[in-house]
Legacy VTK file of the C-alpha trace (Angstrom):
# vtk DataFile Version 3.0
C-alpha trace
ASCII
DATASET POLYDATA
POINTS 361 float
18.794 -27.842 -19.777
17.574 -24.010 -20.248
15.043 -23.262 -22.446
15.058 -20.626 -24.374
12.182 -18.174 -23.481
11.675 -17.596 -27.499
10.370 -21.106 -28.267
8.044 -21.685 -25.198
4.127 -21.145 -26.381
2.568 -18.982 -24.374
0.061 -19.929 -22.276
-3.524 -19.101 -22.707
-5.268 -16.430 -20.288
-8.430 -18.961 -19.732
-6.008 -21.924 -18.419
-3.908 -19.785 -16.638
-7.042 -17.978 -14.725
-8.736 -21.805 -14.091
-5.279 -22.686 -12.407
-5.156 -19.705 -10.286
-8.503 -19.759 -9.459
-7.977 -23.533 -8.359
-4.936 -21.615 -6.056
-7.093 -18.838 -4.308
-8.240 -20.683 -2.008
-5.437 -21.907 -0.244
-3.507 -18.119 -0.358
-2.553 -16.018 2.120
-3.286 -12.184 1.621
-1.904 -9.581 0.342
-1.847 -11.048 -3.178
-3.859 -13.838 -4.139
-3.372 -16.230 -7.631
-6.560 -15.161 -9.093
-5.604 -11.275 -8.163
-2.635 -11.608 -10.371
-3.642 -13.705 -13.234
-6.461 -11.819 -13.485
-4.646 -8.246 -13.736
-2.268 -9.530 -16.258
-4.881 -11.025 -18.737
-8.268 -8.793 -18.331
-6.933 -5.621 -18.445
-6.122 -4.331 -21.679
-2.620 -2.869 -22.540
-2.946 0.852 -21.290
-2.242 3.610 -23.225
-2.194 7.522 -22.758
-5.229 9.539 -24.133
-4.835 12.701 -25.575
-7.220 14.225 -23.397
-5.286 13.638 -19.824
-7.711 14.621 -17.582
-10.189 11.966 -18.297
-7.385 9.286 -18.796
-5.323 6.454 -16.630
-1.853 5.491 -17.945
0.916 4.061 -16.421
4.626 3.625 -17.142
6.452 0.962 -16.849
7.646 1.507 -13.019
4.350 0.405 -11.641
3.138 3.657 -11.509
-0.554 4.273 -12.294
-1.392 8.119 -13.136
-4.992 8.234 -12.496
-7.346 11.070 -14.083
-11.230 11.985 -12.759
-13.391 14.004 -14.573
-13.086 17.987 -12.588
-16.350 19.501 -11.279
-15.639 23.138 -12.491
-17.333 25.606 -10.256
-18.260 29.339 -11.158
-16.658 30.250 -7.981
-12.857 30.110 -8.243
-11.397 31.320 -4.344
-11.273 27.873 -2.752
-8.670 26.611 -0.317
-5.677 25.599 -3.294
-5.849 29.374 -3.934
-3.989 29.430 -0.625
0.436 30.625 -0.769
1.515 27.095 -1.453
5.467 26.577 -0.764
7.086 23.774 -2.431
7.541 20.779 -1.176
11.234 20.282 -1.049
13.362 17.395 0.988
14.048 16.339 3.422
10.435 15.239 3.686
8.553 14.966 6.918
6.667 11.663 6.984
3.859 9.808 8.975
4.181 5.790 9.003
0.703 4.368 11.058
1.288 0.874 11.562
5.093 1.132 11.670
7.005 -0.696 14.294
7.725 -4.427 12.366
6.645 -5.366 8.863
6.248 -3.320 5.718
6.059 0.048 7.692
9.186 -0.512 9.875
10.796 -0.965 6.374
9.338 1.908 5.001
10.499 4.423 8.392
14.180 2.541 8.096
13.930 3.796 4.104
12.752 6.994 4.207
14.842 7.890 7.190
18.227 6.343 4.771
17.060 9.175 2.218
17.335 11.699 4.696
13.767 12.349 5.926
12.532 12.571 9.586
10.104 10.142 10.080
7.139 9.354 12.580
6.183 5.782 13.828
3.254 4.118 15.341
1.173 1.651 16.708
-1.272 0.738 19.022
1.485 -0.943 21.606
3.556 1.596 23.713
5.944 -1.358 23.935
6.877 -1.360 20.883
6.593 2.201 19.532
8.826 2.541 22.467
11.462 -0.472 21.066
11.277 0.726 17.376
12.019 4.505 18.150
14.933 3.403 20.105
16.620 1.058 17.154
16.084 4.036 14.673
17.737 6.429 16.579
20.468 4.537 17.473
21.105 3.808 13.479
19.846 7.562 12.271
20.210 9.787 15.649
17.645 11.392 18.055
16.694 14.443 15.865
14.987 12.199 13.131
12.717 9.892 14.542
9.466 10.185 16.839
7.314 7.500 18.076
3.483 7.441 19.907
0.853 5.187 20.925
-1.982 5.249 18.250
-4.861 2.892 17.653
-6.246 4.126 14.418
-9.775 2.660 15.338
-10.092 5.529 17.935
-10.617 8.736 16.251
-9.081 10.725 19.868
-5.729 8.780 19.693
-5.776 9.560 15.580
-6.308 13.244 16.676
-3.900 12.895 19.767
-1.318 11.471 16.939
-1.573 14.411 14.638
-1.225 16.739 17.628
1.946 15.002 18.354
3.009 14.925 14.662
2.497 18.935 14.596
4.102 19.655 18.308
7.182 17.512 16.777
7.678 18.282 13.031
4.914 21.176 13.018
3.875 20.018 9.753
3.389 16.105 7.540
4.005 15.800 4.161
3.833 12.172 3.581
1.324 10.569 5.653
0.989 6.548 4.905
-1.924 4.435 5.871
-0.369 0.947 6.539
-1.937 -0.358 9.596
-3.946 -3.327 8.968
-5.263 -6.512 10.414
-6.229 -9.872 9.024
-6.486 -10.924 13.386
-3.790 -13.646 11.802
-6.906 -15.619 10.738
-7.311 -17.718 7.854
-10.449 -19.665 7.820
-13.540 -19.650 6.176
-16.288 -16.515 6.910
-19.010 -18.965 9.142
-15.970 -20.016 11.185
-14.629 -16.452 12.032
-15.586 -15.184 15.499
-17.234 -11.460 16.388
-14.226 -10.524 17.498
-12.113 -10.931 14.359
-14.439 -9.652 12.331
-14.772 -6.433 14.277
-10.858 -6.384 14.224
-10.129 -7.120 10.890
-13.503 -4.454 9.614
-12.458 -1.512 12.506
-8.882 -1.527 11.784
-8.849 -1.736 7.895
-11.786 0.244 6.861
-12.537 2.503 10.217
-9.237 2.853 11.003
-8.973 4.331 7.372
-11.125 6.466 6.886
-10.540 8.411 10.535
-6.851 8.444 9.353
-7.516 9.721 6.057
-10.031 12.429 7.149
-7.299 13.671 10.012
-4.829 13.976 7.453
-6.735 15.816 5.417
-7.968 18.036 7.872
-4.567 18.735 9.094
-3.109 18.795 5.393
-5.360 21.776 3.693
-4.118 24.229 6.844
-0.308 23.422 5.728
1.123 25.922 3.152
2.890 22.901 1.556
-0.011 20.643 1.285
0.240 16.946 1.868
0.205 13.400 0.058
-1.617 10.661 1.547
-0.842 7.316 0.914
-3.637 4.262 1.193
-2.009 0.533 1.558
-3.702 -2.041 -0.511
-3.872 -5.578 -0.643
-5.520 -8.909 -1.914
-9.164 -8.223 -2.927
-8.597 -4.576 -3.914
-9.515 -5.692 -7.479
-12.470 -7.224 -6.201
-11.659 -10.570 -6.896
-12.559 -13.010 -4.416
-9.754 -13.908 -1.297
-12.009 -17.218 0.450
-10.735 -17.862 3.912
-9.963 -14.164 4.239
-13.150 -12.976 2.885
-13.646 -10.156 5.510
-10.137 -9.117 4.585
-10.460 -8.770 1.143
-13.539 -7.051 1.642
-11.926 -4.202 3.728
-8.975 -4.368 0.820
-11.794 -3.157 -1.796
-13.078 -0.426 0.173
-9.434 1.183 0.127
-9.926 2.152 -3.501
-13.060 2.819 -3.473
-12.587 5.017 -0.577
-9.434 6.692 -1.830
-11.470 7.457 -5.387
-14.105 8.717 -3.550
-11.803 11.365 -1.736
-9.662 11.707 -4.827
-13.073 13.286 -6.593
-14.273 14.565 -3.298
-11.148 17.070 -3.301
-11.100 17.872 -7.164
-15.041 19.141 -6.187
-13.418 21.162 -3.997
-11.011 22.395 -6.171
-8.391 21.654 -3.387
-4.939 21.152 -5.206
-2.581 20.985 -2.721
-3.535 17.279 -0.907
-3.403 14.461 -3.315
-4.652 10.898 -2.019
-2.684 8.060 -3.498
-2.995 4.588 -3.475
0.705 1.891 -2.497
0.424 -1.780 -3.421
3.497 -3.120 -1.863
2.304 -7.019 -3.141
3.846 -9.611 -1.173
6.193 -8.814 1.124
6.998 -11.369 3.810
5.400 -10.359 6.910
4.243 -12.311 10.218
0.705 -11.922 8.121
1.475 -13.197 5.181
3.347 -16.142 6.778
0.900 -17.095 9.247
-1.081 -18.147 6.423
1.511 -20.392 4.507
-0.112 -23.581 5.402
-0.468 -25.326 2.510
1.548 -26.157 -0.718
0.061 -23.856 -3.068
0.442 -21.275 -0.361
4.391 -22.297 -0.122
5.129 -22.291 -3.600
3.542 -18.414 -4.575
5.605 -17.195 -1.167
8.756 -18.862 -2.185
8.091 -17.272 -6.029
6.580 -13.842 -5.327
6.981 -12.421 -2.000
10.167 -10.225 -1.258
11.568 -9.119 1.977
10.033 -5.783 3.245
13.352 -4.408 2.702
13.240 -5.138 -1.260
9.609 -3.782 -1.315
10.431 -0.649 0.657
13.590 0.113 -1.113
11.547 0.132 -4.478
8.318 1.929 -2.814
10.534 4.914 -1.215
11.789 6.428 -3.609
8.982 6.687 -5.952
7.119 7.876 -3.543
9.206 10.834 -2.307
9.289 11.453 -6.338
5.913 12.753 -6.017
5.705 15.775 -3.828
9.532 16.514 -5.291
8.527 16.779 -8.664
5.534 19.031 -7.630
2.479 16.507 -8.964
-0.710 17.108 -7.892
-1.919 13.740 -10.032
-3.339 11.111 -8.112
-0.613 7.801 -8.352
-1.316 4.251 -7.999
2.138 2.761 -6.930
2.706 -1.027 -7.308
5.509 -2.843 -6.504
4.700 -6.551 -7.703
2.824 -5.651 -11.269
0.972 -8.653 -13.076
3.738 -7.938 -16.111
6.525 -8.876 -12.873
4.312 -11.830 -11.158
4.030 -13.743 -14.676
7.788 -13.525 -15.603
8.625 -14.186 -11.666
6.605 -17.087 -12.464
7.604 -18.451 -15.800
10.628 -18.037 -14.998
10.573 -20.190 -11.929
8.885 -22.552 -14.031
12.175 -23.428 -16.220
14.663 -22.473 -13.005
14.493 -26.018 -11.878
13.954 -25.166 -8.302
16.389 -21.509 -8.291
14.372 -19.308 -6.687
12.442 -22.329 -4.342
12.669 -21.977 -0.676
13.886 -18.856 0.086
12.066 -18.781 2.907
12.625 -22.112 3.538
8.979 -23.030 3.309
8.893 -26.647 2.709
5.839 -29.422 3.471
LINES 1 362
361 0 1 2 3 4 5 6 7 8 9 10 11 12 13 14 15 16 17 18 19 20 21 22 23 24 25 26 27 28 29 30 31 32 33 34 35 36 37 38 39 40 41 42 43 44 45 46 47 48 49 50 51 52 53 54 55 56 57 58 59 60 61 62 63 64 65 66 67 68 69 70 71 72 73 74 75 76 77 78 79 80 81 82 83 84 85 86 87 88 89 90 91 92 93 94 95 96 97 98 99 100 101 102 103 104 105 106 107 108 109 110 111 112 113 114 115 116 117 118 119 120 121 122 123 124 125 126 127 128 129 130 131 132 133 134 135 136 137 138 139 140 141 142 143 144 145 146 147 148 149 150 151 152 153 154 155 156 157 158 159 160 161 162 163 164 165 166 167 168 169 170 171 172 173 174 175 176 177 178 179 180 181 182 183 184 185 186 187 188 189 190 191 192 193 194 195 196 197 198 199 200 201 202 203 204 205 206 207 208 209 210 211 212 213 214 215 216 217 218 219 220 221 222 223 224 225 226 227 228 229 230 231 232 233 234 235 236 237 238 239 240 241 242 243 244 245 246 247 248 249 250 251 252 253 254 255 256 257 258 259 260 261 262 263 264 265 266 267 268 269 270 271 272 273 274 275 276 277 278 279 280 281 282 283 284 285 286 287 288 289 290 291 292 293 294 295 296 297 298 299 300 301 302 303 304 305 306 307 308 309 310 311 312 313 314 315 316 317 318 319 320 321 322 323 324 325 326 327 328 329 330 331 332 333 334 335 336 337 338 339 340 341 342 343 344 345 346 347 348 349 350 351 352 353 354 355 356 357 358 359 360
């Protein structure tokens, strides 16, 4: 029998957060229990200051407008004082990471919208596979494809060389290549060489993509947007058995603050940094790490295809350069408002939305 939603009592925040917490250490990344419970009930309901440059609102699309303090300098030539043209669509666009997953949904989206759109990844095999399935759905003209391991900061160079020689100018460019070396296991058991892939990849990787883009974004008359890919730990709450994970997760807000305010000293208006929570989409990395019940039953609740993510993700993003903003966005597909109804609703369902993905013990 349905309940009506009306006469359930809601929950409290301190037994929902011991419940999660019991959770987090049996979940795959991306989005852990304690990561969600945690940003519905801490944060206070946000609101929009008066004063807009020192405030962070957000609307109910999962979009986060965030505001930094400005550095005014007496001197007011700088490099936004450049001709800027508007950014109108199509959009060229820059996917790292981009042959399977979240960022192959992301190229197949942008590319339905009309955009030409650039793939890669650190196997020639199958940058070379990918390019060849996109242009056989969206023709030759619209997709390009290179090698690019975005740990090497020549083959990040060699990409935006490539980028330029093809499309002569970016103005999306999204950070999505990532690594968790499929490895879910407490931090004493991890070898060197997962750490070193998980911390080069996430955080190295990163930052030589970010300061390429930006490089290659202030000489463009129409500027750029940057996008950084978050996941579980970005809040800082603890991910255990993907600790070095999480870890690299945090430094991709902290980073993309740090440029956000590094810019605005600057004065440099015409390259915004953003940062894309996609939550849980289901990916060879988030399933790899579906091994227990608690695991099973969050995945079978929460996560969405990459296709649902991307479809939502796409066009938000593209809203930004076509509107004209210059305000750094923080773009969320799965909010805490979503995860809680996903889950209370599931709760009362009796099983509806169980299994999906046909994750059973």
């Amino acid at each position: 029998m349905a309940v009506p939603c009306a006469s359930l009592p809601f929950p409290s925040s301190s037994s929902l957060l011991l419940k999660a917490s019991s959770f987090s250490s049996q979940f795959p990344p991306l989005l852990s229990p304690s990561h969600l419970f945690l940003t519905v009930f801490s944060r206070q309901a946000p609101t929009k200051s008066t004063n807009a440059r020192n405030s962070n609102y957000t609307n109910n699309t999962g979009i986060a407008y965030l505001n930094y303090p400005v550095v005014v300098k007496a001197q007011t030539s700088s490099s936004s004082a450049l001709s800027r043209e508007p950014m109108l669509p199509p959009f060229n666009v820059l996917i790292t990471g981009s042959t399977k997953g979240i960022g192959y949904a992301l190229a197949k989206e942008f590319l339905k919208a009309g955009d030409n759109v650039i793939i890669c990844s650190r196997s020639a095999e199958r940058v070379e596979s990918a390019v060849q399935s996109l242009r056989e759905e969206f023709g030759e003209q619209r997709v390009w494809g290179t090698k690019c391991d975005v740990r090497e900061g020549k083959d990040v160079k060699d990409l935006v060389a490539f980028a330029q020689e093809s499309l002569k100018y970016i103005d999306i460019w999204i950070n999505n290549a990532g690594s968790n070396a499929y490895s879910y296991k407490p931090l004493a058991e991890a070898s060197d060489e997962d750490l070193i892939e998980v911390v080069t990849t996430n955080t190295l990787g990163l930052m030589i993509c970010c300061r390429e883009a930006i490089k290659m974004m202030l000489n463009q008359p129409r500027g750029g947007h940057i996008f950084n890919i978050d996941g579980a730990g970005s809040d800082g709450r603890p991910t255990p058995r993907f600790a070095a994970y999480g870890a690299t997760k945090r430094s991709v807000v902290h980073l993309t603050k740090s440029l956000q305010a590094e810019l605005r000293m600057q004065d440099v208006q015409n390259v915004v940094v953003h940062n894309l929570s996609p939550g849980m989409v289901t990916t060879d990395l988030l399933m790899s790490g579906a091994t227990t019940k608690q695991a099973k039953f969050f995945i079978n609740v929460l996560a969405e295809p990459a296709e649902v993510v991307a479809e939502y993700l796409v066009p938000n993003i593209r809203s930004i350069p076509a509107n004209g903003s210059t305000k750094p966005t923080y773009i969320r597909f799965l909010t805490g408002v979503k995860a809680y109804s996903q889950i209370f609703s599931q709760r009362f369902a009796f099983g509806a939305r169980r299994n999906r993905y046909l994750l059973e013990d």
